[in-house]
C-alpha positions as CSV (number, residue, x, y, z in Angstrom):
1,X,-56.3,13.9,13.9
2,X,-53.7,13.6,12.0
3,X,-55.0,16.6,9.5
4,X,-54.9,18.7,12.7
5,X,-51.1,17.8,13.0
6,X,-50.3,18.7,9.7
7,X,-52.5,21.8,9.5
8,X,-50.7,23.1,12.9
9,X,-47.1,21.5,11.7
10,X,-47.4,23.8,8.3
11,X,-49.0,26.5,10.2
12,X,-46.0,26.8,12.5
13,X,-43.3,26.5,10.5
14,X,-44.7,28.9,8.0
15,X,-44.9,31.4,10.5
16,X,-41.7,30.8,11.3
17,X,-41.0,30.9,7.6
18,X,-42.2,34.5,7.5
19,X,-40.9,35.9,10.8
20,X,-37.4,34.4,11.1
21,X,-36.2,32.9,8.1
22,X,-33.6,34.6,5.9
23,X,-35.1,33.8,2.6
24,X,-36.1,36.5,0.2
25,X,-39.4,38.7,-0.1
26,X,-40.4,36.4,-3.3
27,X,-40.4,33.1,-1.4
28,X,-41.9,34.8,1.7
29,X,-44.9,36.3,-0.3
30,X,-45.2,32.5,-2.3
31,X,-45.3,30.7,1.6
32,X,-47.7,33.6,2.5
33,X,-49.8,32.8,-0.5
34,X,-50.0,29.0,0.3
35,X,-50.8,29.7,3.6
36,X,-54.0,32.0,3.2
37,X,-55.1,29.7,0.3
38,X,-54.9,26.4,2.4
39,X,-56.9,28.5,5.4
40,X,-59.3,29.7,3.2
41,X,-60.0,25.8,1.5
42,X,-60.7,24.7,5.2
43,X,-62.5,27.4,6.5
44,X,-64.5,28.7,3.3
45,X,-64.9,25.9,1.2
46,X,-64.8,23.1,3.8
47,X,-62.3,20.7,1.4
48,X,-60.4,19.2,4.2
49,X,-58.2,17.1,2.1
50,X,-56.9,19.6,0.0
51,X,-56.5,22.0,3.3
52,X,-54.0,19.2,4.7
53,X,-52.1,18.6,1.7
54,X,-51.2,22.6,1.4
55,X,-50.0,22.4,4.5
56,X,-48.0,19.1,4.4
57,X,-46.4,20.6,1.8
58,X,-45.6,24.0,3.0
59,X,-44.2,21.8,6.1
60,X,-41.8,19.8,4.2
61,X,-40.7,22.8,1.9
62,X,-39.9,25.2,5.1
63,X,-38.1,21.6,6.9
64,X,-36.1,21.3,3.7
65,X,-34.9,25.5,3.7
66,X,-34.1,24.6,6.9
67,X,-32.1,21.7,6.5
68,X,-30.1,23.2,3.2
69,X,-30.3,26.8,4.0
70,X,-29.3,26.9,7.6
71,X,-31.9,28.8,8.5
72,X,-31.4,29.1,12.5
């Protein structure tokens, strides 16, 4: 359960890190990256663990542009 929580926290906010955030094309294209490489370890090579990390840690890095960047 709590894989589902992380994969849907890091999910969200990386969305939100692509659509909304004011941070430049570099970072957005590194957050993309992460994100289709953490999809593609769950869904095509079925390691779970590895999956969840990516995505806890694409959750914390958005949460901490947030918190220092401002970003709305």
């Amino acid at each position: 359960m709590s894989e589902l929580i992380a994969a849907a926290a890091g999910l969200g906010l990386g969305a939100w890190f692509l659509l909304r955030s004011d941070a430049t094309d570099r970072a957005r294209i590194g957050v993309a990256l992460l994100l289709v490489v953490s999809v593609v370890l769950r869904l095509g090579f079925d390691h779970r663990v590895a999956s969840t990390l990516l995505f806890a840690i694409i959750a914390i890095g958005v949460l901490m542009f947030r918190r220092y960047r401002g970003g709305g």
